[in-house]
PADO-179985 format. One record per residue: residue number from 1; residue in three letters; x, y, z of N, C-alpha, C in turn. Coordinates in nm, 3 decimals, always signed. Example, Ala and Ser with C-alpha at 12.3 -4.5 7.8 and 13.67 -1.06 7.14 Angstrom:
! residues 2
i aa n.x n.y n.z ca.x ca.y ca.z c.x c.y c.z
1 ALA +1.319 -0.569 +0.780 +1.230 -0.450 +0.780 +1.320 -0.330 +0.780
2 SER +1.285 -0.225 +0.708 +1.367 -0.106 +0.714 +1.290 +0.003 +0.787
! end
This chain:
! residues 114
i aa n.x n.y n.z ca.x ca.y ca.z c.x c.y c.z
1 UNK -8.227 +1.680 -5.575 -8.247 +1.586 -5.463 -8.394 +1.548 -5.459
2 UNK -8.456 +1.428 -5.411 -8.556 +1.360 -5.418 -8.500 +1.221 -5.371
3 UNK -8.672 +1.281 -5.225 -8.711 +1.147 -5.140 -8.858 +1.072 -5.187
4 UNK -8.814 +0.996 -5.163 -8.968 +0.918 -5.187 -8.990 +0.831 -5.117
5 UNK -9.121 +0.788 -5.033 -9.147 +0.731 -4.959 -9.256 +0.650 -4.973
6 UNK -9.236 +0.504 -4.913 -9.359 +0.413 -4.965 -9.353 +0.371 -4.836
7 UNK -9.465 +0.254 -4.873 -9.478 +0.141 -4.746 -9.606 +0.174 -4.612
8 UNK -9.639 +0.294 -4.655 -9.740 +0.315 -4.535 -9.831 +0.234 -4.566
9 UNK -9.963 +0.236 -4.450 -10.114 +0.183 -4.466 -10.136 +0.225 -4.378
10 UNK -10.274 +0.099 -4.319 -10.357 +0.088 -4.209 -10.331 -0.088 -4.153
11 UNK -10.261 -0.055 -4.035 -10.232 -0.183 -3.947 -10.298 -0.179 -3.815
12 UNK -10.311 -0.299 -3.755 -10.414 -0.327 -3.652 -10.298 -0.294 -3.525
13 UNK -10.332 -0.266 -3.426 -10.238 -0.293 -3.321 -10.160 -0.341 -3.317
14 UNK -10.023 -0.408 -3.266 -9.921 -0.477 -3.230 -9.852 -0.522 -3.397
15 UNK -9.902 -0.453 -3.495 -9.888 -0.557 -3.596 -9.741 -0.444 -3.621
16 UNK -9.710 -0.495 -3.802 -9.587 -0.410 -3.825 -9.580 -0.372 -3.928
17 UNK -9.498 -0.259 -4.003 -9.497 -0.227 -4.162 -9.355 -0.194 -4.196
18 UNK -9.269 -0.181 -4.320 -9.131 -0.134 -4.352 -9.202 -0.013 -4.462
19 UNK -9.119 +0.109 -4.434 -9.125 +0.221 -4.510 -8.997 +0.230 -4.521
20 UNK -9.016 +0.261 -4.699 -8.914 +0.287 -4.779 -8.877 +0.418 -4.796
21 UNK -8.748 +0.466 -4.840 -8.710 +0.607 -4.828 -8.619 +0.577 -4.996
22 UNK -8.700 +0.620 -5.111 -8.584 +0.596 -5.193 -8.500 +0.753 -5.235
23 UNK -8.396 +0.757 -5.253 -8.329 +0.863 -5.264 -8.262 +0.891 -5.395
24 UNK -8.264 +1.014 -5.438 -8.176 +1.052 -5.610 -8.119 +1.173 -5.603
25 UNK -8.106 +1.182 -5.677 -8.019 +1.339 -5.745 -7.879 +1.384 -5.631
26 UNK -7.828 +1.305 -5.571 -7.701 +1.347 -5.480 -7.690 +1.194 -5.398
27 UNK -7.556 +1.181 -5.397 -7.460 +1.037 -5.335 -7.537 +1.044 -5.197
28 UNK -7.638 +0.995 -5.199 -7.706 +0.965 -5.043 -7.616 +0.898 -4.967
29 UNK -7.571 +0.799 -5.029 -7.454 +0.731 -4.949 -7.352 +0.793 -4.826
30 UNK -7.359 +0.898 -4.872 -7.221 +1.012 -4.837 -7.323 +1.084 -4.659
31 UNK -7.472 +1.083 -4.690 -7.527 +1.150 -4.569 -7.593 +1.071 -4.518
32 UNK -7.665 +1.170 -4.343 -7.714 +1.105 -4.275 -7.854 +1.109 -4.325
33 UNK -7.908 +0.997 -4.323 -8.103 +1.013 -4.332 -8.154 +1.000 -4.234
34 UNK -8.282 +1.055 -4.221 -8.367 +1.006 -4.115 -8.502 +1.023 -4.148
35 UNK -8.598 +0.969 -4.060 -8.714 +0.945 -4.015 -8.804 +1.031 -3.928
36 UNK -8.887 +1.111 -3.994 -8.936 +1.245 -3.915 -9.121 +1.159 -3.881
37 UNK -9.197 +1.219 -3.798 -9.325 +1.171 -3.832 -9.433 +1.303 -3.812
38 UNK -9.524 +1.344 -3.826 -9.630 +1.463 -3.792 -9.783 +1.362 -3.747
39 UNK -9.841 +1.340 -3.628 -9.951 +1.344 -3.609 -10.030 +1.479 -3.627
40 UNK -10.152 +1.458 -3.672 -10.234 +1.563 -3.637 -10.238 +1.618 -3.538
41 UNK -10.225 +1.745 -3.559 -10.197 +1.873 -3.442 -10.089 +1.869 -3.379
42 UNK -10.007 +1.801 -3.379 -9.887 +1.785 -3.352 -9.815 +1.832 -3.415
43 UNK -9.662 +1.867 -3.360 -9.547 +1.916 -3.426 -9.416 +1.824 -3.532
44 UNK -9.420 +1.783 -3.584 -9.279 +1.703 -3.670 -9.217 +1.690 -3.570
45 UNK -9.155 +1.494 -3.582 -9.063 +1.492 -3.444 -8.955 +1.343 -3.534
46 UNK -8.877 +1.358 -3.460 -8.770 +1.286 -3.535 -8.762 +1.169 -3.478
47 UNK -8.793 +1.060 -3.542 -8.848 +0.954 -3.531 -8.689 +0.857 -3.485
48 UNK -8.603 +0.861 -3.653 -8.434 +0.758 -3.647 -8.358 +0.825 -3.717
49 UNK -8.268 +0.810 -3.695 -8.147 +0.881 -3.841 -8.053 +0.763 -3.795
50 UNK -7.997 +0.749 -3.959 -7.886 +0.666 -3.959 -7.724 +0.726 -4.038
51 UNK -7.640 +0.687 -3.991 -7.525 +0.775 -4.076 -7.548 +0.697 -4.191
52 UNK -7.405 +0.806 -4.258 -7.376 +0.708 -4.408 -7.356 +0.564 -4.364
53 UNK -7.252 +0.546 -4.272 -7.241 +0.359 -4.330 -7.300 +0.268 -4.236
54 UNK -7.394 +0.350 -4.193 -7.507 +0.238 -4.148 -7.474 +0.189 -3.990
55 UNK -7.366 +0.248 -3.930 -7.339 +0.153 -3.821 -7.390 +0.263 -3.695
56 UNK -7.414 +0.374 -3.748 -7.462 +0.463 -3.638 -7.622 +0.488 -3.603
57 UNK -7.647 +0.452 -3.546 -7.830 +0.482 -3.530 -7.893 +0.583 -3.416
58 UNK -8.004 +0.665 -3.489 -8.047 +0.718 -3.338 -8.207 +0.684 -3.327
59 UNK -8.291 +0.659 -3.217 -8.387 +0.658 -3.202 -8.489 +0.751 -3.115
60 UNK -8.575 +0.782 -3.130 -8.655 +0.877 -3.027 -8.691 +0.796 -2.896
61 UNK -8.712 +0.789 -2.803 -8.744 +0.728 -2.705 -8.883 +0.639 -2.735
62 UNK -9.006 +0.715 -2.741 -9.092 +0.642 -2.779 -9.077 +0.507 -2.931
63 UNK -8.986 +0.500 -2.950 -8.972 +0.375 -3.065 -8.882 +0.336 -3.060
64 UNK -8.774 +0.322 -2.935 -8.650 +0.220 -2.907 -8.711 +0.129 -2.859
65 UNK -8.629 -0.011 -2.938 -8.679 -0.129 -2.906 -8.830 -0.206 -2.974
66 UNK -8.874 -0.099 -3.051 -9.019 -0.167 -3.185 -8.895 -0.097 -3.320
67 UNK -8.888 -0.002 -3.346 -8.843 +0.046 -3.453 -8.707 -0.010 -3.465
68 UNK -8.634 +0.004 -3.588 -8.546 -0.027 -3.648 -8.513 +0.105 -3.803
69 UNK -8.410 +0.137 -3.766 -8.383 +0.215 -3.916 -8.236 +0.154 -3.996
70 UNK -8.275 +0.131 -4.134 -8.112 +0.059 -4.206 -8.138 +0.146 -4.348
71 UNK -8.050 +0.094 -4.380 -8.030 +0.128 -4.521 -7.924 +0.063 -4.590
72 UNK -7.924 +0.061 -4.732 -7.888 -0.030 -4.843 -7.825 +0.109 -4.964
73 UNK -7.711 +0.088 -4.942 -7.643 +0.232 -5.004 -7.640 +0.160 -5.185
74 UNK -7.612 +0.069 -5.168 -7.601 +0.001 -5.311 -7.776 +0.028 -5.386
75 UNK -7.839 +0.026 -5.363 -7.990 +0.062 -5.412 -8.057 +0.213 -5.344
76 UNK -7.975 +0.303 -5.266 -7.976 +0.444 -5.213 -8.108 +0.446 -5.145
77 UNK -8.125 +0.347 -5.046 -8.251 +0.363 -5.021 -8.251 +0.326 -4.861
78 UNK -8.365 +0.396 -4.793 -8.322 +0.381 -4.659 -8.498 +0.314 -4.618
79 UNK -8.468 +0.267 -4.505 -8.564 +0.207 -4.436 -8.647 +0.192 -4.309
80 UNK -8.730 +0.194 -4.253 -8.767 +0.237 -4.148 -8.831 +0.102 -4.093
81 UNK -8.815 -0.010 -4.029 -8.906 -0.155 -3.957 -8.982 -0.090 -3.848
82 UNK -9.077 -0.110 -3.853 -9.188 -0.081 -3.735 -9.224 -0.207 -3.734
83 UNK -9.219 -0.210 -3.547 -9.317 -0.328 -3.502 -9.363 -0.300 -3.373
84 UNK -9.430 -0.391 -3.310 -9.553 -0.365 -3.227 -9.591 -0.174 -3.244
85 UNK -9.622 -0.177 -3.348 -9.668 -0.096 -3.357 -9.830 -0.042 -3.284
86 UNK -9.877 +0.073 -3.251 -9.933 +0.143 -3.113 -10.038 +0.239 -3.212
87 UNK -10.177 +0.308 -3.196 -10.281 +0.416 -3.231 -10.163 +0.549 -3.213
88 UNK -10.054 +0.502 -3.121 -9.975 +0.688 -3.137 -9.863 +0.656 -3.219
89 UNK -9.866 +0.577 -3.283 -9.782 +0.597 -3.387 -9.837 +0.631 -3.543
90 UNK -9.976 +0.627 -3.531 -10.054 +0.660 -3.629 -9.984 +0.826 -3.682
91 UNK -9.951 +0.851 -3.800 -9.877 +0.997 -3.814 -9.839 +1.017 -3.982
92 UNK -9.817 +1.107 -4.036 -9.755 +1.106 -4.201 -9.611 +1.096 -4.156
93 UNK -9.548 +0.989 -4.259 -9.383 +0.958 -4.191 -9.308 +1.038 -4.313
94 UNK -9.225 +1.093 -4.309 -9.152 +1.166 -4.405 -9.024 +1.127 -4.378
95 UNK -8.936 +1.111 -4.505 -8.769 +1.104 -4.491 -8.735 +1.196 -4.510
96 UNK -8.614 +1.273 -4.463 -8.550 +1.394 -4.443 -8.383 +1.376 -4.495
97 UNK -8.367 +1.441 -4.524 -8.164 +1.489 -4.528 -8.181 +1.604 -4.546
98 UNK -8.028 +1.641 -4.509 -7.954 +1.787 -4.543 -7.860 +1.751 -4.627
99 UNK -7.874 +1.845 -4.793 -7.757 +1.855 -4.881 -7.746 +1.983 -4.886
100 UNK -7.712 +2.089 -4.812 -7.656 +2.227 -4.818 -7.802 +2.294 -4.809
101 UNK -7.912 +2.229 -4.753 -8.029 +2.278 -4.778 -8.120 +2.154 -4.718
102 UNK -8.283 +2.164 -4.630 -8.331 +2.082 -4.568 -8.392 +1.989 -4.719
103 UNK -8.407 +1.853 -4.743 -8.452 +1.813 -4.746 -8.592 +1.733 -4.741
104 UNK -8.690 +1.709 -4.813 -8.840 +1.630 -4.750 -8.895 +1.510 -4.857
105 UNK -8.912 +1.445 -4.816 -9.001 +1.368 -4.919 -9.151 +1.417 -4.879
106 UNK -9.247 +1.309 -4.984 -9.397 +1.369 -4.982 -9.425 +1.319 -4.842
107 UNK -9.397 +1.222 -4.817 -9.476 +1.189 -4.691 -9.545 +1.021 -4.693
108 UNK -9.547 +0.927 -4.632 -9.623 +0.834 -4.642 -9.706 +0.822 -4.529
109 UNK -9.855 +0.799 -4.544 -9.963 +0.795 -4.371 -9.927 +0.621 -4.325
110 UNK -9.908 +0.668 -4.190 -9.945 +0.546 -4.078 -10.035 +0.538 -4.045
111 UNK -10.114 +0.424 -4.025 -10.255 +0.452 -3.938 -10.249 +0.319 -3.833
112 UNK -10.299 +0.329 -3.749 -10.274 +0.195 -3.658 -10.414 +0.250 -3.545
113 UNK -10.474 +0.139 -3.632 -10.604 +0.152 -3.524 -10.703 -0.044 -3.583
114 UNK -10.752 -0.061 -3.462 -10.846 -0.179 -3.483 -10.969 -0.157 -3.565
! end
């Protein structure tokens, strides 16, 4: 199993970015993914998860209504839309699953500052 994650940077306030979650070695299709994030000094907090076929979504409170999570089972890859993005969303974003065992990708940094 292997996550990989792209799409981070450094965005100005209100602006927006898509992070990619690409997935291998097991039918991602078949599970749920999600969207974890870690600020400094902070604890890992679960950002979205989406089921397998895409029609189920969850969001954390602080990012209902800017965020968006989808995914594209035909290319095994999941996605994360940020917009009006905020300085507290600044964080390393990691994709997560469970295949009989936790899951992590490396991590991609957010930064959102002027």
């Amino acid at each position: 199993v292997q996550l990989v994650e792209s799409g981070g940077g450094l965005v100005q306030p209100g602006g927006s970015l898509r992070l990619s979650c690409a997935a291998s070695g097991f039918p991602s299709s078949s599970y749920f993914m999600s969207w974890y994030r870690q600020a400094p000094g902070k604890e890992r907090e679960l950002v979205a998860g989406v089921r397998s076929g895409g029609e189920i979504t969850y969001y954390a409170d602080s990012v209902k209504g800017r965020f968006t999570v989808s995914r594209d089972n035909a290319k095994n890859t999941v996605y994360l839309q940020m917009n009006s993005l905020k300085p507290e969303d600044t964080a390393v974003y990691y994709c997560y699953t469970w295949v009989g065992k936790a899951f992590w990708g490396q991590g991609t940094q957010v930064t959102v500052s002027s």
